[in-house]
C-alpha positions as CSV (number, residue, x, y, z in Angstrom):
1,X,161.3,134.8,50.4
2,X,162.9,132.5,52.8
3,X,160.3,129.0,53.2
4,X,161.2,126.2,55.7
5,X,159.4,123.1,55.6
6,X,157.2,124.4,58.8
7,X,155.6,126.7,56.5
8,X,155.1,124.5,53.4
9,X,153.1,121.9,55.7
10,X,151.1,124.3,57.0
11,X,150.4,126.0,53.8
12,X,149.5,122.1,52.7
13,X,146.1,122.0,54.7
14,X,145.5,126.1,54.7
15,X,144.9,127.7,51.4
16,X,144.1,130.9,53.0
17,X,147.7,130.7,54.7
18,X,149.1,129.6,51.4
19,X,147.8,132.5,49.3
20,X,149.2,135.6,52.5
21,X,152.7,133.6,52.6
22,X,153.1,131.8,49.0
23,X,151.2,134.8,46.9
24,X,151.4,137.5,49.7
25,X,148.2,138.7,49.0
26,X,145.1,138.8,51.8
27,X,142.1,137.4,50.7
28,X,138.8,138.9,52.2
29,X,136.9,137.3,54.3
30,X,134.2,135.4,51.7
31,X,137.0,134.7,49.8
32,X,138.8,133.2,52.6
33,X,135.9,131.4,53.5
34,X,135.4,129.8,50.5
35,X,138.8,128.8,50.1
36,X,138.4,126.7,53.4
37,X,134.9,125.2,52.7
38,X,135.0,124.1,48.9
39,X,136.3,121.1,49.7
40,X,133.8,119.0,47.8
41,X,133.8,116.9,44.4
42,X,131.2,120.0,43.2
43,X,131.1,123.7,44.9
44,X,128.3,126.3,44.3
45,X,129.3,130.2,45.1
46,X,126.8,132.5,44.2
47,X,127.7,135.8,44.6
48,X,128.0,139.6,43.1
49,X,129.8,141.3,40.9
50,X,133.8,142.4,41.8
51,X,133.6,140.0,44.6
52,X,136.8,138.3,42.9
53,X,135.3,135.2,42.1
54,X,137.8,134.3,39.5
55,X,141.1,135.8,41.4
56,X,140.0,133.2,44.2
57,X,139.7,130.3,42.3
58,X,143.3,131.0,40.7
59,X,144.3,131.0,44.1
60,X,142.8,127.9,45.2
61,X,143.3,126.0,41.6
62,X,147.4,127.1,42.4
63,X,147.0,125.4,45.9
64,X,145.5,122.4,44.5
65,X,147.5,121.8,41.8
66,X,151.0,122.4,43.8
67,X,150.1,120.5,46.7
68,X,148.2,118.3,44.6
69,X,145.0,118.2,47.0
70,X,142.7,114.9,46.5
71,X,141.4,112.1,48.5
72,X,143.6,109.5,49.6
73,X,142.1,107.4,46.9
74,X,143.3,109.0,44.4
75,X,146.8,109.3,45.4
76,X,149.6,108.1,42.8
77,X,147.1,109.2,39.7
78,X,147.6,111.6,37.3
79,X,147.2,115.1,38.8
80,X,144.5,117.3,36.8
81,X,142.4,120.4,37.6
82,X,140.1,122.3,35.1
83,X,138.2,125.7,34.8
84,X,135.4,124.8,32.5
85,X,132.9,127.1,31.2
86,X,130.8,127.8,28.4
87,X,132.8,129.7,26.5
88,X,137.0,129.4,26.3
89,X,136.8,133.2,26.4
90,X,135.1,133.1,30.2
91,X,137.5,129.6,31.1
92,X,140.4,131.6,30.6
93,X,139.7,134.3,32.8
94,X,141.5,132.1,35.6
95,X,143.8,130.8,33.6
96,X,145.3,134.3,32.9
97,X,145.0,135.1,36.6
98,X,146.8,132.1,37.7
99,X,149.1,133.4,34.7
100,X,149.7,136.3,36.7
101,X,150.3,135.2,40.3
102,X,153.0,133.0,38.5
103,X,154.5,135.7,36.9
104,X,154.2,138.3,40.4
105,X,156.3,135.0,42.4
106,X,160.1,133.6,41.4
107,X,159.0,130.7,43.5
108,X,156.1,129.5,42.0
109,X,157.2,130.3,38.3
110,X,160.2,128.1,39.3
111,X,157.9,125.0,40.7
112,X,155.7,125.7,36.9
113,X,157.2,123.7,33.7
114,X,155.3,125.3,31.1
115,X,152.8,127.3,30.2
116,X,150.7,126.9,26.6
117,X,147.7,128.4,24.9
118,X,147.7,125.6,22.5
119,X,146.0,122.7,22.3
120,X,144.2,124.1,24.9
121,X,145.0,126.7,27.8
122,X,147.5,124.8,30.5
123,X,149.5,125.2,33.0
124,X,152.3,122.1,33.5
125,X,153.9,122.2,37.2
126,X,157.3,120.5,37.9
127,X,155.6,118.3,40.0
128,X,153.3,116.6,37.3
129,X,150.1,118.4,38.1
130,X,147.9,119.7,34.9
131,X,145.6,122.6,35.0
132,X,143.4,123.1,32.3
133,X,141.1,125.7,31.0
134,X,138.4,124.7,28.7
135,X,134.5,124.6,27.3
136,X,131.7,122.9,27.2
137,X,130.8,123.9,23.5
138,X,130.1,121.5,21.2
139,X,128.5,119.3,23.3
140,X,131.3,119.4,25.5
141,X,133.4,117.5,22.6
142,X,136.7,118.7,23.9
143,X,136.5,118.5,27.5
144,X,137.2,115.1,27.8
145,X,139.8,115.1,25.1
């Protein structure tokens, strides 16, 4: 896969362009709609079963965390993202599919440092970003941890 910098900036402010030419895969339309409009600090999507809720939100937790996609506030910080849900079990299901996109690209497992189930699930990129995967058992206890 041949990438010029035309490409990377316009992968930069397009998720949906990011995942046909970074992950080469198409998402549907819903899918492609929410990875244009959840652009806020919270994001409901409320939909059925199979609609690839999970996939997508690899895809767009892969954009955010290599392109490193916040406010202008918040530039120069510490880059984290997290899947958090009730149970590890259900957190990791996009961890493991981020997991896999990785594996499926030489290109992004070259721009990933690490991978570790332990602590906690993460995903450390060369460019500084965290992504986490974690619960809100216990009160939440090890969330902010």
């Amino acid at each position: 896969m041949q990438i010029n910098q035309e490409k990377i900036r316009k992968a930069i402010t397009d998720p949906v362009y990011f995942a046909q030419e970074f992950l080469e895969i198409q998402p549907h339309p819903g899918q492609a709609q929410w990875l244009l409009n959840s652009d806020q600090r919270e994001n409901a999507l409320h939909t059925g079963n199979r609609w690839g809720k999970s996939f997508i939100q690899a895809v767009k937790f892969l954009h955010r965390c290599l392109f490193k996609i916040r406010k202008p506030d918040y530039r120069g910080l510490r880059y984290q993202a997290a899947n958090v849900s009730i149970t590890l079990d259900q957190a990791q299901i996009v961890y493991y599919h981020i997991l896999g996109l990785i594996g499926k690209s030489k290109l992004l497992s070259a721009l990933v440092k690490d991978a570790l189930l332990t602590p906690f699930p993460h995903v450390r990129f060369g460019n500084g970003s965290v992504f986490w995967a974690r619960s809100t058992q216990n009160s939440a206890e090890y969330l902010l941890g």
